[in-house]
C-alpha positions as CSV (number, residue, x, y, z in Angstrom):
1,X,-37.7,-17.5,17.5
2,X,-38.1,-17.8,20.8
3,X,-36.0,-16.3,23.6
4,X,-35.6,-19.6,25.3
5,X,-34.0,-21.0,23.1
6,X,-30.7,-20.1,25.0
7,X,-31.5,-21.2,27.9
8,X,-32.5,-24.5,26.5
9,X,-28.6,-25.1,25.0
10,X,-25.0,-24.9,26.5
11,X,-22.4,-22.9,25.0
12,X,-19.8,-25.0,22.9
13,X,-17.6,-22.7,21.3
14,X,-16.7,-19.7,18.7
15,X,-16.9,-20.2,15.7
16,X,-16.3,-17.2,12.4
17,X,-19.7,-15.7,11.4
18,X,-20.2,-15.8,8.0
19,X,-23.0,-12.4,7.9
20,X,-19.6,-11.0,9.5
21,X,-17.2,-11.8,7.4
22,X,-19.4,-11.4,3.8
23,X,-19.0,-7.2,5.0
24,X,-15.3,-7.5,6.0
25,X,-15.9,-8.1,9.7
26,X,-14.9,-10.6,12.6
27,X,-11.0,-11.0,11.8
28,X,-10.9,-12.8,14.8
29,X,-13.0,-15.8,13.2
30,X,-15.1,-15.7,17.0
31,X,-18.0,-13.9,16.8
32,X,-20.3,-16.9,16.3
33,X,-21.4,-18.2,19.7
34,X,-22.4,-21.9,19.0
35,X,-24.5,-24.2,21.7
36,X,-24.9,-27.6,22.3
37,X,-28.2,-27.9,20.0
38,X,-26.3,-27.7,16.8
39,X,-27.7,-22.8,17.0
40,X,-25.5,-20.5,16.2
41,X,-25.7,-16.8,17.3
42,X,-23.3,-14.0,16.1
43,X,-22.8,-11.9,18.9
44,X,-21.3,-8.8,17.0
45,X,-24.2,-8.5,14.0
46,X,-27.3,-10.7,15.5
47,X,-27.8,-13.0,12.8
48,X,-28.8,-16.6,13.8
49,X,-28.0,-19.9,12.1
50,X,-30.1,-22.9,13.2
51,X,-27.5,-25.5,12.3
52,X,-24.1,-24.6,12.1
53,X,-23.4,-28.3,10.3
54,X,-26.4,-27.4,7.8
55,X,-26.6,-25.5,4.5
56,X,-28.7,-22.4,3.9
57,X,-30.0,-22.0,7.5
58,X,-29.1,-18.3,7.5
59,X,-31.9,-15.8,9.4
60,X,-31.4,-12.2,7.8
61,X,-33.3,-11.0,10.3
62,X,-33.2,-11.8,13.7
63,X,-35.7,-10.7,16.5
64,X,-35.1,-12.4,19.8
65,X,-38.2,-10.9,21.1
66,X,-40.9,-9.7,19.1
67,X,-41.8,-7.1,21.9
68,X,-38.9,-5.7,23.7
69,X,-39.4,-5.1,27.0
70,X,-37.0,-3.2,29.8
71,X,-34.3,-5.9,31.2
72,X,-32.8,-5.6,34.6
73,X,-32.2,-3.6,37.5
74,X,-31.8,0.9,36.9
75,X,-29.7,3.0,38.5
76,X,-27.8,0.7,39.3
77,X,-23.7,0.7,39.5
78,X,-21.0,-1.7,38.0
79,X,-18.6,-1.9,41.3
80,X,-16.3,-4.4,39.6
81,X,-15.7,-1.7,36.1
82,X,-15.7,0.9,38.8
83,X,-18.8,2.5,36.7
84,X,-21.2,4.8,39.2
85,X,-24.8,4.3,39.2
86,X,-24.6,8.3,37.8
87,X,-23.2,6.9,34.6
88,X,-25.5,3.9,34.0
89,X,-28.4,6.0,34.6
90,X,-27.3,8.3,31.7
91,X,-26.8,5.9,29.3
92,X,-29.5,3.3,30.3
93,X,-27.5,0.8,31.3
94,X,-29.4,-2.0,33.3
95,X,-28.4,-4.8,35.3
96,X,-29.3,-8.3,37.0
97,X,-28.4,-10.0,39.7
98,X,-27.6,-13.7,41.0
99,X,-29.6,-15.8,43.9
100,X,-25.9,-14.5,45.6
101,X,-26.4,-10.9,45.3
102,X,-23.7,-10.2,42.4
103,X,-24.1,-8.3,39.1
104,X,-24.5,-11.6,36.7
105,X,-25.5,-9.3,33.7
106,X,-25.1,-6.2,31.7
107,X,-27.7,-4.3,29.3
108,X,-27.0,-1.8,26.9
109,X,-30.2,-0.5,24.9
110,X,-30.0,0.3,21.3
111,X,-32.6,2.8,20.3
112,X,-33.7,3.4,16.5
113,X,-31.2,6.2,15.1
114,X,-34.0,7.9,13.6
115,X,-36.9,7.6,16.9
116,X,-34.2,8.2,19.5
117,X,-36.9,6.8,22.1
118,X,-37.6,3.8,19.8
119,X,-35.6,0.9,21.7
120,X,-34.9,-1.7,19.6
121,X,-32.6,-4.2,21.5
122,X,-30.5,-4.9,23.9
123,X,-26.7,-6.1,23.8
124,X,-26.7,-8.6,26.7
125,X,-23.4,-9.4,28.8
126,X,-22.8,-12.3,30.8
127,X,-20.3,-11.5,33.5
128,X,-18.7,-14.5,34.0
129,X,-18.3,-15.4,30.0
130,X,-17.8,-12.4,28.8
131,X,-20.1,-13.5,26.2
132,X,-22.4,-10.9,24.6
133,X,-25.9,-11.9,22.8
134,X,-28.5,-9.4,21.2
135,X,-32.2,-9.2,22.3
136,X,-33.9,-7.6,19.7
137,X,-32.0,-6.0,17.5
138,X,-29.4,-3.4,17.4
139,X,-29.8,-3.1,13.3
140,X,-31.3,0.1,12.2
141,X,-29.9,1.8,15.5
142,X,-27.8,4.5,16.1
143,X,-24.1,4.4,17.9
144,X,-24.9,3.1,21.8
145,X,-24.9,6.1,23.6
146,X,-26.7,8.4,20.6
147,X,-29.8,8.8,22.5
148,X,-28.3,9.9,25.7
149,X,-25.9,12.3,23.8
150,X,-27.6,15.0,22.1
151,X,-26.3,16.1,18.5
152,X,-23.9,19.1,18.3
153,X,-21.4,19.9,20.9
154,X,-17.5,20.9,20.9
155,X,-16.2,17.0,21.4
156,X,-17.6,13.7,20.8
157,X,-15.3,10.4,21.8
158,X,-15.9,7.0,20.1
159,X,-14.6,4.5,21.1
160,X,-15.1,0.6,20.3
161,X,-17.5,-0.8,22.9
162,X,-20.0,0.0,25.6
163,X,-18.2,-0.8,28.5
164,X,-15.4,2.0,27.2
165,X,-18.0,4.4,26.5
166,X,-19.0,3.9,29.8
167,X,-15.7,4.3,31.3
168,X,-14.5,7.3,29.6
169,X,-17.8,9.3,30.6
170,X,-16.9,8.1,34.2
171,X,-13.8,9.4,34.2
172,X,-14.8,12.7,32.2
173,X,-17.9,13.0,35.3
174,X,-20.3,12.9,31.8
175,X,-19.0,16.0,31.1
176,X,-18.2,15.3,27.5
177,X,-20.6,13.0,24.6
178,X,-19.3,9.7,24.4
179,X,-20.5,6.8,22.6
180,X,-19.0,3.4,21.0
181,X,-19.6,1.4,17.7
182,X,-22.3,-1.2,17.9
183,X,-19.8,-4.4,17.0
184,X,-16.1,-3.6,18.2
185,X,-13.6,-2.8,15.6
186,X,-15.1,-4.5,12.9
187,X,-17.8,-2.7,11.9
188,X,-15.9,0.8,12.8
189,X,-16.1,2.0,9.5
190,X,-19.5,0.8,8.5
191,X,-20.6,2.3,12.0
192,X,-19.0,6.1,11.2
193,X,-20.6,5.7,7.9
194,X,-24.2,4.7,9.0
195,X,-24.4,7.6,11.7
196,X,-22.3,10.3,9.9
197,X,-24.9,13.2,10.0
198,X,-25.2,12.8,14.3
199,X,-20.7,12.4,14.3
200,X,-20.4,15.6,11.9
201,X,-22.4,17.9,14.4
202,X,-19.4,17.8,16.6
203,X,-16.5,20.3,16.1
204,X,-14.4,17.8,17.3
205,X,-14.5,14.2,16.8
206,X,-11.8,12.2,19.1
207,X,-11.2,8.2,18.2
208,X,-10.1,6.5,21.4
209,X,-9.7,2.7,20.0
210,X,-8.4,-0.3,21.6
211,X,-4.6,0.2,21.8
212,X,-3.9,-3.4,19.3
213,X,-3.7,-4.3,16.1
214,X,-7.3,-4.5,15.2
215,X,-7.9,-1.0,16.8
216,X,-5.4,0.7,14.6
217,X,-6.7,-1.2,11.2
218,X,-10.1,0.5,12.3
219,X,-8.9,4.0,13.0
220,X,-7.0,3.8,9.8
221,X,-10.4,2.7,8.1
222,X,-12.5,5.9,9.4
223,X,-9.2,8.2,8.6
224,X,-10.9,9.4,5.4
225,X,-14.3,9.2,6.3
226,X,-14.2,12.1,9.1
227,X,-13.9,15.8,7.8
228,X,-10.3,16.5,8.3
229,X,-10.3,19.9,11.0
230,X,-12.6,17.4,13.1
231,X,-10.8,14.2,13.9
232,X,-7.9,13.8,16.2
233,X,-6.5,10.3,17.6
234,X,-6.5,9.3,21.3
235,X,-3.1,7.2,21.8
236,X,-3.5,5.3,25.3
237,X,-0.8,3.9,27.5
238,X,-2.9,1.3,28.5
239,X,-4.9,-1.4,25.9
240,X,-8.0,1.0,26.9
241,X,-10.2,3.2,28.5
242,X,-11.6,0.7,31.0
243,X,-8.5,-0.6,31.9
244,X,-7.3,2.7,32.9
245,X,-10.7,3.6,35.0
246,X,-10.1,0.3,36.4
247,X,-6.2,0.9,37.5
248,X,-7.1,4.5,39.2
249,X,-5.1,5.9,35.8
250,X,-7.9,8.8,35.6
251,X,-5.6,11.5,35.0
252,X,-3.5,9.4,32.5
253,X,-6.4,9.0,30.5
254,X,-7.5,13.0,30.7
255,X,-4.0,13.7,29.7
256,X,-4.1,11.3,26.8
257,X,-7.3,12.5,25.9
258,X,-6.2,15.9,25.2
259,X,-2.8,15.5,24.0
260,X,-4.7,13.4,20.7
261,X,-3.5,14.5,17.9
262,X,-5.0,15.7,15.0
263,X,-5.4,13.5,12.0
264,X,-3.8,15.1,8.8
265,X,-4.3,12.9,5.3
266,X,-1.2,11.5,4.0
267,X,1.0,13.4,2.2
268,X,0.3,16.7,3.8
269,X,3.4,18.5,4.8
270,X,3.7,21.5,6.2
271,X,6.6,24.2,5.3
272,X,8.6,23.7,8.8
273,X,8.4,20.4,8.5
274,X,10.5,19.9,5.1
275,X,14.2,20.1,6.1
276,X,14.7,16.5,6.6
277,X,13.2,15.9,3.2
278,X,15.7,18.4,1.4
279,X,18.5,15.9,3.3
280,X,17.2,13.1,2.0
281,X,17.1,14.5,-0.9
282,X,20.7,16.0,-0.8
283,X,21.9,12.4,0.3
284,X,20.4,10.6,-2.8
285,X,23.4,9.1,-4.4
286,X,24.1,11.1,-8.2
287,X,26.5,9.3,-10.7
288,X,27.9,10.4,-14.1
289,X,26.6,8.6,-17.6
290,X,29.7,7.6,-19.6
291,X,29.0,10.6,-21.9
292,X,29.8,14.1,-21.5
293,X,26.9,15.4,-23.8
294,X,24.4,13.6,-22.1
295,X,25.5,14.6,-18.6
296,X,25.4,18.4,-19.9
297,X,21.2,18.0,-20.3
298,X,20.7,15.4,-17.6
299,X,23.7,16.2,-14.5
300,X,24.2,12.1,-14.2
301,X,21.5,9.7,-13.1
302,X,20.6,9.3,-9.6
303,X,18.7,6.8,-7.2
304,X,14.8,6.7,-7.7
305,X,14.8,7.9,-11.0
306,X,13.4,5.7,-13.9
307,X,15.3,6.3,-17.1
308,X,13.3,5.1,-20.3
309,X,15.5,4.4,-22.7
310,X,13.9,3.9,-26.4
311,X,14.4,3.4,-30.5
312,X,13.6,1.8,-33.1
313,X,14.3,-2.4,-33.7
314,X,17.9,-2.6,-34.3
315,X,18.9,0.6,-33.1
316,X,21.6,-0.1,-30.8
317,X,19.7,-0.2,-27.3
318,X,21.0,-2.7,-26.1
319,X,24.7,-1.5,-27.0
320,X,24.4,1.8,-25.3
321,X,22.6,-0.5,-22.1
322,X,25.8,-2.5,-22.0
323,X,28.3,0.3,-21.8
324,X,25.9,2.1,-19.0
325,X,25.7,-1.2,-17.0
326,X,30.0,-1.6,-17.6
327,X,30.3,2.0,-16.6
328,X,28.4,1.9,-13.4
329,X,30.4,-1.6,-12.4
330,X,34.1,0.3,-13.0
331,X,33.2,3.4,-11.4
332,X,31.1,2.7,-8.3
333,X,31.1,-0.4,-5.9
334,X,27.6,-0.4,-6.2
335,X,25.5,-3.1,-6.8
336,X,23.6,-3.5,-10.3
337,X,20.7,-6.0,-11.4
338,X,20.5,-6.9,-15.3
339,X,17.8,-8.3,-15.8
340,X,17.9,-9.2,-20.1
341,X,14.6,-10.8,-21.0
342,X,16.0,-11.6,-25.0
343,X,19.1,-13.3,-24.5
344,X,20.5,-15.2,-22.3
345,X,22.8,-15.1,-19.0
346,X,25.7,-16.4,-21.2
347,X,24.9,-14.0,-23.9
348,X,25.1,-11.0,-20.9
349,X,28.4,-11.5,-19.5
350,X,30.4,-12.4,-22.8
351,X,29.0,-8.5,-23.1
352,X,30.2,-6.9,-20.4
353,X,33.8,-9.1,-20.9
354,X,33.4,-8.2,-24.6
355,X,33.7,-4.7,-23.4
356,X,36.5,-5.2,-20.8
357,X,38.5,-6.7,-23.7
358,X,37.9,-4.1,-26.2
359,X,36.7,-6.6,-28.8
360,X,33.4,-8.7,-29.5
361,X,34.3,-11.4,-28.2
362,X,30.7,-13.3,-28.7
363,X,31.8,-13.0,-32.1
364,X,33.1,-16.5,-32.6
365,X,36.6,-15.3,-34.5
366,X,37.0,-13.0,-31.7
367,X,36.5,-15.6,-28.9
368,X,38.7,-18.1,-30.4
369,X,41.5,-16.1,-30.6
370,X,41.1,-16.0,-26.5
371,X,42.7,-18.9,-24.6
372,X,40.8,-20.3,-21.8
373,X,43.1,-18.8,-19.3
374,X,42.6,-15.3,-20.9
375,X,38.9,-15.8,-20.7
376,X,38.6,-17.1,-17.3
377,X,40.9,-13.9,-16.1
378,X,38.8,-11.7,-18.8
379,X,35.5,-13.5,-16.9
380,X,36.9,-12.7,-13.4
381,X,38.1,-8.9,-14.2
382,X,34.4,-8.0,-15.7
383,X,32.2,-10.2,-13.9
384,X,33.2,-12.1,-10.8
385,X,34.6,-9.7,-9.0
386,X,31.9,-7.1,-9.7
387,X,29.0,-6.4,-7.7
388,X,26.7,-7.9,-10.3
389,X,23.1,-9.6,-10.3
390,X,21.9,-11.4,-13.4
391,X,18.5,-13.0,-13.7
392,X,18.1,-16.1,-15.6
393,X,14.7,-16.3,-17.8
394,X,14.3,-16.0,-21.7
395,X,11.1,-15.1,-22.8
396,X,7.9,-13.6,-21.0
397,X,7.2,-13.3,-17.7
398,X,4.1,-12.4,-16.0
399,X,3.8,-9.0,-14.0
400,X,3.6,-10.0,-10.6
401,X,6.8,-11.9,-11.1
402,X,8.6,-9.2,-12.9
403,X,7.8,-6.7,-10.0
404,X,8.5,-9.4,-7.6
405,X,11.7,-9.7,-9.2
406,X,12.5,-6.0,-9.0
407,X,11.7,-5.7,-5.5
408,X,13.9,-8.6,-4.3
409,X,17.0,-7.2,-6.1
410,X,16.2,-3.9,-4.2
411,X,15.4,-5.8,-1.1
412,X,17.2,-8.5,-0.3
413,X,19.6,-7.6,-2.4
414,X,20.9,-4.2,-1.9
415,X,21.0,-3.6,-5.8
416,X,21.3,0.5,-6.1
417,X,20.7,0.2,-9.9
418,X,18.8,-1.9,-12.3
419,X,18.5,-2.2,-15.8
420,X,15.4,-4.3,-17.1
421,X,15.1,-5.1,-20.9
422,X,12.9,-4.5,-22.3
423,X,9.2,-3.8,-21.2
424,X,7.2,-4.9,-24.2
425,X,8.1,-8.6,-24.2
426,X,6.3,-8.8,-20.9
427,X,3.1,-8.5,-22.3
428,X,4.3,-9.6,-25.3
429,X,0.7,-11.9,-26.1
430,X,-1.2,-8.9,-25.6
431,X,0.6,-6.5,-28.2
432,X,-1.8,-4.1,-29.9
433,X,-4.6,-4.7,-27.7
434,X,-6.4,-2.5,-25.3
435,X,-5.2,-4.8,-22.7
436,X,-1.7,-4.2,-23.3
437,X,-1.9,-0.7,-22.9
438,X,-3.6,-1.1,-19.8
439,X,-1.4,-3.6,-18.3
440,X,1.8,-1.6,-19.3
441,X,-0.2,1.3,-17.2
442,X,-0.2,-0.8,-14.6
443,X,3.3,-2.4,-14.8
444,X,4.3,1.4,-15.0
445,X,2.4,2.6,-12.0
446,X,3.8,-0.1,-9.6
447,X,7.4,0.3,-10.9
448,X,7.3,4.2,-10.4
449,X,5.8,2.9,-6.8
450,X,8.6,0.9,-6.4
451,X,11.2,3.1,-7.2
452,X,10.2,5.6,-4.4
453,X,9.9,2.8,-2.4
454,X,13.1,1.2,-2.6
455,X,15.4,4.4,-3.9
456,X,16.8,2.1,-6.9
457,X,17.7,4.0,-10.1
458,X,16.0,1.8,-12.8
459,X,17.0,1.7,-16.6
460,X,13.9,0.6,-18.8
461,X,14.2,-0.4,-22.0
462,X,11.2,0.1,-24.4
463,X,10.3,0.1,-28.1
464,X,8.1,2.4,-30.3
465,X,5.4,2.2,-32.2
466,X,6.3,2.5,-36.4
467,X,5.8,6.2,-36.8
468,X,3.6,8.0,-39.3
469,X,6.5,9.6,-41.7
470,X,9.9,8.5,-41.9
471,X,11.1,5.6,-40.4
472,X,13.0,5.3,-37.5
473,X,15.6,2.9,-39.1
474,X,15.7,5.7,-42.0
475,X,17.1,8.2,-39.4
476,X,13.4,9.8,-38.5
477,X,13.1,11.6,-35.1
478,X,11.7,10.0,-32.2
479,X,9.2,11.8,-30.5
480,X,7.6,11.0,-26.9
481,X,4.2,10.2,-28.7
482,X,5.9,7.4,-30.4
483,X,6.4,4.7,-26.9
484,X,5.0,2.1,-28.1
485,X,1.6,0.4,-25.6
486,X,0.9,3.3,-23.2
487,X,1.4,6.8,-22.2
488,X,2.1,6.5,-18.8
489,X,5.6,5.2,-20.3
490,X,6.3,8.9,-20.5
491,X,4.3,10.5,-17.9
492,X,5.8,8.7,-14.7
493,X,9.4,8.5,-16.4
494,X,11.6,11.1,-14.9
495,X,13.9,10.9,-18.1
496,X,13.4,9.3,-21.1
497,X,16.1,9.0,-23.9
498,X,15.6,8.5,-27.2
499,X,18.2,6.8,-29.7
500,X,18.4,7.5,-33.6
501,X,20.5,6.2,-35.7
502,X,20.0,5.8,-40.0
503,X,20.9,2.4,-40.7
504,X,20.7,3.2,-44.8
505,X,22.9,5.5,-44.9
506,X,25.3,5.4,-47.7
507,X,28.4,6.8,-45.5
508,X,29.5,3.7,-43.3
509,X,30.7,6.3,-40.6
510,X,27.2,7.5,-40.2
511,X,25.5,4.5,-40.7
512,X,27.1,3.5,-37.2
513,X,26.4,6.7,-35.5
514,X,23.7,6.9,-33.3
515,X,22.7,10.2,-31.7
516,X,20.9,10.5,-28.3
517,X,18.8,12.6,-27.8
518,X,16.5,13.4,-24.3
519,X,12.7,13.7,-25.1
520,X,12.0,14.0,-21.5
521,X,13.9,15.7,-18.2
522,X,12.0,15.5,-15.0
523,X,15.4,17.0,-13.0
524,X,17.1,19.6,-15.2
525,X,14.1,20.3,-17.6
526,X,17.0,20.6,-20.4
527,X,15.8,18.2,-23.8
528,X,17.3,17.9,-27.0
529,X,19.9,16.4,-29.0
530,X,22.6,15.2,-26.4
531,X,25.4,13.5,-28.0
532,X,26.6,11.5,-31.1
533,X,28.0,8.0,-30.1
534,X,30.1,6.0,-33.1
535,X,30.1,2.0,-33.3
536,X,33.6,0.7,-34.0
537,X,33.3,-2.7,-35.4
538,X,36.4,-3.9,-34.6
539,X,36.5,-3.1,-30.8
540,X,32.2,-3.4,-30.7
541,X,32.2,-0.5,-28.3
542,X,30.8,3.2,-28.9
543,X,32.6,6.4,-28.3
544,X,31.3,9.8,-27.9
545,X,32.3,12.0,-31.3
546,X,34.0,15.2,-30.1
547,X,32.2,17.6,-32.2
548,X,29.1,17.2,-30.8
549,X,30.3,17.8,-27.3
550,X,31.3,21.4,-27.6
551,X,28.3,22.9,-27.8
552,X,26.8,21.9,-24.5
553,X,29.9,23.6,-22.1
């Protein structure tokens, strides 16, 4: 291609590129300069399209000018960046001039990272548009300013683009290495990546990006890819280093400069630095469980803990569920999320007014012995006057919903606890596959997320696979190894209970006992058989039996 071409065309407008954005670049959708002929020329990467309206008219390669050859005016200085003729000299920065006298255009060279005298392009820019095209190439070269700054040194500054680089080296009397990425922000981490051998040399490496959104996504993006002990963060109070040269702000930026701070990985927390952590901590809000036994192992339940709750089918889980989520409405002015994916909104709160009353009320001889004044006040005592969120769905329910769900209760709102029954019927169509046990992995993983995120306390209900001796329905211990679909059930729930209960048994007492028993204790550490709880048929609630409380105080 020729380099007429763009003298032979107007400018039109900017357009995305598409080289650009196939490696994660030009989030402004302008790099693509497109002219009047129906060209297109990205002015970040170099590639060429010959017809914007045409299809597969893409150049990988582009060359502007099979023989580069020196552009414009040396030594020469930028009066209107305030940039010496000291500084351009350095970094071989050219210029040219119009029939008036005034700088019309910019050149930056790009020389070949590995032949540092190799020059492979130029980045031409066009004063009064602003607008940047390549000669050449700038593919295959090293940061702009790698040539003029040897390897190794005590501090190397990158910032995003060659008229900062400039700029900062002005105002640092080229005291210190500077250089800037080859396409802006875009290609920031690509850019660190490509010349990490020449950036590593450096015992200190100091990001000064544009002070706006797209300069923060980049620093962010070469957080990780910089040894940590190196990097450190230049935070200015202007957009950026030119604009501070260019308002007099010299020893602004020299102060900003060395007050960056160091970057430390997430996570990282020094000693010193704890306190407020053990206040938060200290702050979290702890409330009993309805059972003495079970408080003596566990010390209550508290806000971003996730509470597994398992047994066998039939077992009574969602009895004990019920009287949790009752207990937590009558004793705190919390609010609580049920979220009961077997049965239906109706079905939930004739349970928690079934326990208000004392009696099973869904049981139809029960209800009709209830007038509909009784109910309605029975209704209002249990339910509307509680702080209580019930979602409506029967069935299913796809994981993005569910944790959508979840997160709105938290969210929007304000629910401190939330009980979701049960896990397994969400990938109910998967069950025995590999598939389920990865998606109940990650189900797990992004409710644990959640839960620090948010700081509710979440019950989970979840069922077990049949185990390998006696049944669970028989009265046969439930181990940990026994949650049925995945094991990351166990390993990122900070307490998981366990209910037994022998539904065969000849004795009618025990045949309605069911004994809990912790299998997991993240907080106290304490496991172990916790407390007996009897069914009473009559009033369909379960008591703690006496005996089995003694032992534990």
């Amino acid at each position: 291609m020729s380099s007429s071409l763009h003298n032979q065309s107007t400018f039109v407008e900017h357009q995305p590129c598409p080289a650009c954005r196939n490696t994660g670049g030009d989030r402004s959708g302008d790099n693509l300069s497109v002219y009047s002929d129906g060209h297109g020329y990205c002015n970040a990467c170099g590639h060429y399209q010959k017809d914007v309206t045409g299809d597969n008219n893409f150049v990988e390669e582009v060359n502007i000018m099979q023989t580069i050859t020196p552009r414009g005016v040396s030594n020469a200085s930028i009066k209107d960046r305030r940039i010496s003729s000291k500084i351009t000299s350095k970094f071989g920065v050219t210029v040219s001039y119009d029939k008036k006298g005034q700088v019309e255009k910019h050149y930056y060279p790009y020389y070949d990272s590995n032949e540092s005298n190799r020059l492979l392009g130029y980045k031409e820019r066009t004063v009064a548009t602003k607008e940047f095209q390549i000669i050449g190439t700038n593919k295959g070269s090293g940061l702009f300013g790698q040539n003029a700054n040897r390897s190794g040194g005590k501090y190397l500054t990158i910032c995003e683009g060659e008229i900062d680089a400039l700029s900062i080296s002005e105002m640092f009397d080229g005291k210190w290495q500077v250089v800037s990425l080859k396409n802006g922000a875009s290609s920031s981490a690509r850019d660190i990546k490509d010349n990490l051998e020449y950036i590593e040399s450096f015992d200190n490496v100091v990001l000064c990006f544009d002070q706006d959104q797209a300069g923060f996504d980049a620093v962010k993006s070469c957080q990780d890819i910089i040894s940590v002990g190196k990097l450190k963060v230049c935070k200015l109070p202007m957009k950026d280093a030119s604009e501070m040269l260019m308002a007099g702000k010299i020893k602004e930026f020299t102060n900003s400069w060395w007050s960056a701070e160091s970057y430390t990985p997430a996570g990282i927390i020094k000693g010193s630095d704890t306190w407020e952590h053990l206040l938060k901590d200290e702050n979290l809000v702890s409330i009993d469980y309805p059972w003495r036994g079970l408080n003596g192992l566990t010390y209550g339940f508290r806000e971003k803990e996730l509470v597994t709750i398992t047994s066998g089918a039939g077992m009574g889980k969602t009895s004990v569920v019920k009287e949790l989520e009752s207990y937590i409405l009558n004793t705190t002015d919390d609010n609580l999320a049920i979220i009961h994916l077997e049965e239906s909104v109706e079905r939930s709160v004739k349970g928690l007014m079934s326990i208000e009353a004392n009696a099973p009320i869904h049981i139809p001889q029960f209800e009709r012995e209830l007038s509909d004044v009784d109910k309605k006040a029975l209704w209002q005592k249990s339910v509307a006057d509680k702080n209580v969120y019930f979602y409506d769905h029967f069935g299913s329910m796809s994981e993005d919903s569910l944790l959508n769900v979840i997160r709105t209760y938290a969210k929007s709102y304000d629910c401190k606890w939330i009980v979701l029954d049960h896990l397994s019927i969400v990938v109910s169509d998967q069950e025995g596959t590999l598939d389920e046990r990865k998606t109940i992995d990650a189900i797990m993983t992004k409710l644990r997320k959640i839960v620090q995120e948010t700081g509710v306390g979440l019950f989970l209900i979840s069922h077990l696979r049949r185990p390998q001796g006696r049944a669970h329905e028989d009265g046969g211990q439930i181990s940990l190894a026994e949650l049925r679909g995945s094991s990351s059930i166990a390993q990122l729930s900070d307490i998981v209970l366990g209910l037994e209960r022998n539904q065969q048994a000849e004795d009618s007492i025990i045949r309605n006992q069911t004994t809990v028993r912790v299998l997991k204790n993240r907080f106290s550490g304490l496991t172990g058989k916790a407390c007996k709880l009897q069914y009473d048929g009559d009033t369909g609630r379960l008591t703690e039996v006496d005996e089995d409380v003694e032992s534990f105080f």
